[in-house]
N, C-alpha and C positions, 0 to 999 in steps of 0.2 A: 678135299684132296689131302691124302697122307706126303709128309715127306719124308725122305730116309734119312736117316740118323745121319750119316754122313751132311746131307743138306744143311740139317739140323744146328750139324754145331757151326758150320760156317755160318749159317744166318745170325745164329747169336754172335758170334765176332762181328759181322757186319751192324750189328746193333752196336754191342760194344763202340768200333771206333765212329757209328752214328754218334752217340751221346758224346765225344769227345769234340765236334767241330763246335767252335767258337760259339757261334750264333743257335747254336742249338744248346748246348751244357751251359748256356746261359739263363736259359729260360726255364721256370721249374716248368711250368706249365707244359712244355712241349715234351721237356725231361719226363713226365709223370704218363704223358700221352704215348710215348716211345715207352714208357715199362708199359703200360698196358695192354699194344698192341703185342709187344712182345709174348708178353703173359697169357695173352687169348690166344696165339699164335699154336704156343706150346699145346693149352688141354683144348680147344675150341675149332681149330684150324685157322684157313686162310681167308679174310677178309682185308677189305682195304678202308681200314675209319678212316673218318676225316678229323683231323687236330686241330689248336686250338687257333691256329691261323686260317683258320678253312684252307688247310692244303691235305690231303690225302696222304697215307703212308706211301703210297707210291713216289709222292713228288721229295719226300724225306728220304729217302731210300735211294731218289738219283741225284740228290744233295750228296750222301754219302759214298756215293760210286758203291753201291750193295747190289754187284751183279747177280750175286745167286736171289735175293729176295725178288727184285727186282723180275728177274726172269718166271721165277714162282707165280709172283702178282699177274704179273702178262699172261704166262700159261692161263691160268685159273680164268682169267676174262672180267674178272671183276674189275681190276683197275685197267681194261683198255680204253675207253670212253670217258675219264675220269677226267676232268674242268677245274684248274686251278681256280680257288674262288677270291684269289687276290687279280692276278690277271688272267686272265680270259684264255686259256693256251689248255691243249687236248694232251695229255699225257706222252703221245711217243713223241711230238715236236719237242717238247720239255726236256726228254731224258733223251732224246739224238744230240740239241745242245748241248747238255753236259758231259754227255757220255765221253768215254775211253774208246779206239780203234776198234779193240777188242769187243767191246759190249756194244757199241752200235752194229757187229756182225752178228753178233747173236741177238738181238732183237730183232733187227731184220732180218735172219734165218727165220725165228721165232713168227714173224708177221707171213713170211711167205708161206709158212704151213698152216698158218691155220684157215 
């Protein structure tokens, strides 16, 4: 799946303030795991690795409130069946927790279409 450039540079912002939350810019590991995905993202497309917590960029993506990724990930199908491998929890219960008003409307718009 191509994204438009427009997408593009928000999703790098949403990387951006990813690497800034505490529990994350803490860790090289997961810091190292976020430039890669990012870096595949750009020449590779969209995939959802799993880092070095066994958690999926998805579940780091509704850590960071990165609704445009976020939305990407979900479209794409890849991360909808995706299993936190710390606790046992299916991707949209995860990210409806976390989520913002806003972004749990558009994920479940996002759910009702497909």
């Amino acid at each position: 799946m191509t994204i438009p450039s427009r997408s593009m540079t928000i999703i790098e912002d949403e990387f951006r303030r990813l690497k800034c939350i505490r529990e994350i810019g803490s860790d090289e590991d997961i810091l190292a795991f976020l430039q890669d995905a990012q870096s595949t993202l750009k020449y590779k497309g969209l995939h959802n690795p799993r880092g070095p917590l066994k958690r999926s960029l998805i579940h780091y993506a509704a850590m960071g409130d990165c609704t445009e990724l976020l939305l990407y990930l979900l479209q794409d199908g890849t991360a909808k069946d995706d299993i936190d491998q710390n606790k046992p929890s299916v991707v949209l219960p995860f990210l409806l927790s976390r989520a913002t008003l806003h972004q749990k409307s558009a994920f479940l718009g996002h759910e009702e279409a497909v």
